[in-house]
Structures are given as C-alpha cells and as structure tokens.
C-alpha positions as CSV (number, residue, x, y, z in Angstrom):
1,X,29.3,22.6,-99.0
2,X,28.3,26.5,-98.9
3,X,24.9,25.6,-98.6
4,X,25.4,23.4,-95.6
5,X,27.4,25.9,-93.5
6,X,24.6,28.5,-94.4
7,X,22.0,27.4,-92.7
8,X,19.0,29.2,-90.8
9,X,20.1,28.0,-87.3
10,X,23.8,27.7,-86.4
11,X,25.1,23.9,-84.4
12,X,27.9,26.4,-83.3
13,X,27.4,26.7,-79.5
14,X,28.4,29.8,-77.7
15,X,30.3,28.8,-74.4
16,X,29.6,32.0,-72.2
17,X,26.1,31.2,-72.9
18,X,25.7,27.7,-73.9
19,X,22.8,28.2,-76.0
20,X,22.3,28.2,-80.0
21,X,22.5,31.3,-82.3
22,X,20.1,32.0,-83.9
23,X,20.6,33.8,-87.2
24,X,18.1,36.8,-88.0
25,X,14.8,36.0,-90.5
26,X,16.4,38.3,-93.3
27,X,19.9,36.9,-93.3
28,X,17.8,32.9,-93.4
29,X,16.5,34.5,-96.4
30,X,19.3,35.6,-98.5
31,X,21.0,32.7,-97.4
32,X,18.0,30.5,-99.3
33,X,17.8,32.7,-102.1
34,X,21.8,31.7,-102.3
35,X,21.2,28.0,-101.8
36,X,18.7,28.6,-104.8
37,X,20.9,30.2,-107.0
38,X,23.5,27.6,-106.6
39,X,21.6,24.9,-106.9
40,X,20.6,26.6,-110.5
41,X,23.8,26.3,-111.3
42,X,24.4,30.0,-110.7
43,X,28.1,31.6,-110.3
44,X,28.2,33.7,-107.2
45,X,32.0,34.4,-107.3
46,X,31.8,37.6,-108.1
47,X,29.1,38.7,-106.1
48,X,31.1,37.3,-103.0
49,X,34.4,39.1,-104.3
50,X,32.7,42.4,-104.6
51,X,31.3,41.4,-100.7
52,X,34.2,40.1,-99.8
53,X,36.2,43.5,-100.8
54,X,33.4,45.6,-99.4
55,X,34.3,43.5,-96.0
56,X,37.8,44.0,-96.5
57,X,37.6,47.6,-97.0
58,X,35.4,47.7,-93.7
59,X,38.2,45.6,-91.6
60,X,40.5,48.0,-92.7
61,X,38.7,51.5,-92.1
62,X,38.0,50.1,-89.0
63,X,42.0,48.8,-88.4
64,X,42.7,52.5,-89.3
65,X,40.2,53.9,-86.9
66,X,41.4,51.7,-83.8
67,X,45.4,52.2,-85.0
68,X,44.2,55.9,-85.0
69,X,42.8,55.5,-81.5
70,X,45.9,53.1,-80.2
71,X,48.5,56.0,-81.9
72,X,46.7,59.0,-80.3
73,X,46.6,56.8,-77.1
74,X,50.0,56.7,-77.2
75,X,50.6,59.8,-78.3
76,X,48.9,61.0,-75.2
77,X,50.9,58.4,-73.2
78,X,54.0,60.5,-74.9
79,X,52.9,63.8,-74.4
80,X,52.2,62.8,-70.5
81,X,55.6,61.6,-70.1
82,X,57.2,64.3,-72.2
83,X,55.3,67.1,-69.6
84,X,57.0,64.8,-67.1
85,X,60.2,65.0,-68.5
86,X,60.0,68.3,-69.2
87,X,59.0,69.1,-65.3
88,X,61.6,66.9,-64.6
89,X,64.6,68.8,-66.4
90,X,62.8,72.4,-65.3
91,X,63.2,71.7,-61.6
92,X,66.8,69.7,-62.4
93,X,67.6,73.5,-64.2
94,X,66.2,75.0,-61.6
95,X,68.5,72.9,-59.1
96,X,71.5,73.6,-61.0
97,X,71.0,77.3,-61.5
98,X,70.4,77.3,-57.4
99,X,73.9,75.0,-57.1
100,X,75.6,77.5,-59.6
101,X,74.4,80.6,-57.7
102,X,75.9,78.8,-54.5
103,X,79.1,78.1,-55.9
104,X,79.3,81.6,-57.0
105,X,78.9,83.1,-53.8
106,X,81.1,80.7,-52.5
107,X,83.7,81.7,-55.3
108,X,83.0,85.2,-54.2
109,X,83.9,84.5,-50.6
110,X,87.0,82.6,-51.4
111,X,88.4,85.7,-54.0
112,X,87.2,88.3,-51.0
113,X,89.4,86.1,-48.7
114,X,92.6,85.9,-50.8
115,X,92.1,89.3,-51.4
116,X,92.2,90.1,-47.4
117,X,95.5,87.8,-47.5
118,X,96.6,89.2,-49.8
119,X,96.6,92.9,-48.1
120,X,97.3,91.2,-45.0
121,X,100.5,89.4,-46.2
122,X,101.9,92.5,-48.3
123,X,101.3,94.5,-44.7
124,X,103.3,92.2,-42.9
125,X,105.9,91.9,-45.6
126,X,106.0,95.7,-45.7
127,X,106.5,95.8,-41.7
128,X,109.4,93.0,-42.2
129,X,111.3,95.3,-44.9
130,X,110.8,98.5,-42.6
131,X,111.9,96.3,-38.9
132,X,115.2,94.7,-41.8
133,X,115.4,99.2,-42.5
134,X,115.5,99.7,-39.3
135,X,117.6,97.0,-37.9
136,X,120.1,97.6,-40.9
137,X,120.3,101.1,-40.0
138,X,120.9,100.2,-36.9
139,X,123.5,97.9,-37.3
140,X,125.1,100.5,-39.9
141,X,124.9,103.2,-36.9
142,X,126.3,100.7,-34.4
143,X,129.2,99.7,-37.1
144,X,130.1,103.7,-37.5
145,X,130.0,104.3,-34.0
146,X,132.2,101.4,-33.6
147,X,134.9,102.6,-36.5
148,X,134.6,106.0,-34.9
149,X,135.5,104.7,-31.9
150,X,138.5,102.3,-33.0
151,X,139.5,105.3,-35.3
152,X,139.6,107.3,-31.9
153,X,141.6,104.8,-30.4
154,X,143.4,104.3,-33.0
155,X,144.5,107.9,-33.3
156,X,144.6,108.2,-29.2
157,X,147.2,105.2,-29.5
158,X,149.5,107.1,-31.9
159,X,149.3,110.3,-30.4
160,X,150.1,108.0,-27.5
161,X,153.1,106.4,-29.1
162,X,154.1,109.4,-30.8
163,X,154.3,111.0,-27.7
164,X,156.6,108.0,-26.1
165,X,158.6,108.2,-29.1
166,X,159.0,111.9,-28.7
167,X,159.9,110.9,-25.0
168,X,162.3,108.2,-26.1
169,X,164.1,110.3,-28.3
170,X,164.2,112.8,-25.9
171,X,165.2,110.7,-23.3
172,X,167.2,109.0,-26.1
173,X,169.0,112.7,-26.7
174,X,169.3,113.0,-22.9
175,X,171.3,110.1,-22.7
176,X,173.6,110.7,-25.5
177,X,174.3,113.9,-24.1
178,X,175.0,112.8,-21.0
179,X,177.3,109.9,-22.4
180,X,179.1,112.6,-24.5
181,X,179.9,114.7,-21.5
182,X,181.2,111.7,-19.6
C-alpha cells in the first residue's frame, strides 16, 4: 500500500490547474529505492520516525515563526490602538484641564461677586442702623421736647391754680371778713 501511493506521477489532479503533478526525478528515485527496500522485506519505521520528527520539528519552527509574526502583528495592532488611546485620554485631559480652568474663573467671578454683596449689603445695613440713630434720636429729642413742654404746662397750670387758690382764699378771707362785720 506505501508503494502504491508512492509512485513517480501522481492521479491527484490539481483543480486551479487541471493538470497532473508531476513529482521531481530525485524524489521518483528514492521513492523506488523505498519500494526496493520494502519489497526486501526491509523495516523503514524508523527511518520514517526520525523523518517524520524532522518534519514535525519543521511544522513547528515554522508554527513558532508565523505565531511570532501573528503576535507581533497584533502587538502592533495594540500598540496602534494604545497611541490611540493614549491621544485619546491626552486631548480628553487636555479638555478637562481647559473645563477646570473655566470653572475656576467662573468660581472666581462668583466669590468676587459675593464679595461686592457682601460690602454692598453691610453698607446699606450700616446706613439703616445710622437713618434707625438718627430717627431714634430724633424721636428721643421730639419725646424731651414734648415732656419739657407738658412739664411747662404742667408747672404753668399750677402756678395757675395756685394762683386761683391764692385768689379764692383771698377772696375766700374777703368774704369772711365781710360776713363777720355784717
């Protein structure tokens, strides 16, 4: 059966081309040379195994070489889209920095406002406690003025009545003397 699908010209037909391989002169003749040892009865087993690991080893360098290529590929792929990210959260941080330096200001602006409200609203307090002075003094002067006045009276009505009482008893005296001499 090996020596059958060795052969020096392959029934395999390729189907981009349609035509028959052809196997190169030197491989035809190791292939015979195998076909001869067999059919003396030789054991090729471990000849094959040591090809067979040879091939293996082969497979596998070359499996490392394209996993090499397809991990530095992607690698690359990485470090493009890392750079990417990387521009990406540069100009995000460069945003934000430009949003926090706005805000700033703006926080600036509002504490330079409350501060002029501040001064504005202890001057006007300040003029209200000076007009309430004022007014309070005021009042106070008004309120003297007006127990000055109603002491004034006051006394003016009892010099008043003191004098009518010095009249009455006068008059009082006046009468009684002129009942006692009638």
């Amino acid at each position: 059966m090996g020596a059958a699908s060795r052969s020096a010209t392959s029934d395999n037909v390729d189907d981009s081309s349609k035509r028959r391989k052809v196997t190169p002169p030197a491989k035809s003749q190791v292939v015979l040379e195998e076909n001869v040892m067999i059919a003396e009865g030789a054991d090729l087993r471990p000849r094959f195994e040591v090809e067979i690991g040879l091939m293996e080893e082969q497979c596998r360098a070359k499996s490392r070489e394209k996993g090499v290529t397809v991990v530095e590929d992607e690698f690359k792929k990485f470090a493009r889209v890392l750079r990417g990210v990387q521009l990406g959260l540069q100009d995000r941080s460069i945003e934000l920095e430009k949003r926090i330096s706005q805000l700033e200001g703006e926080k600036n602006q509002f504490e330079e406002s409350l501060t002029r409200e501040r001064e504005a609203f202890q001057l006007e307090l300040e003029k209200e406690r000076e007009a309430a002075t004022l007014k309070l003094k005021e009042v106070r002067a008004e309120s003297v003025a007006e127990v000055e006045r109603l002491v004034s009276v006051s006394a003016t009505s009892q010099n008043n009545l003191a004098g009518k009482l010095y009249q009455l008893r006068y008059t009082k005296a006046e009468i009684m003397a002129f009942s006692e001499g009638n």
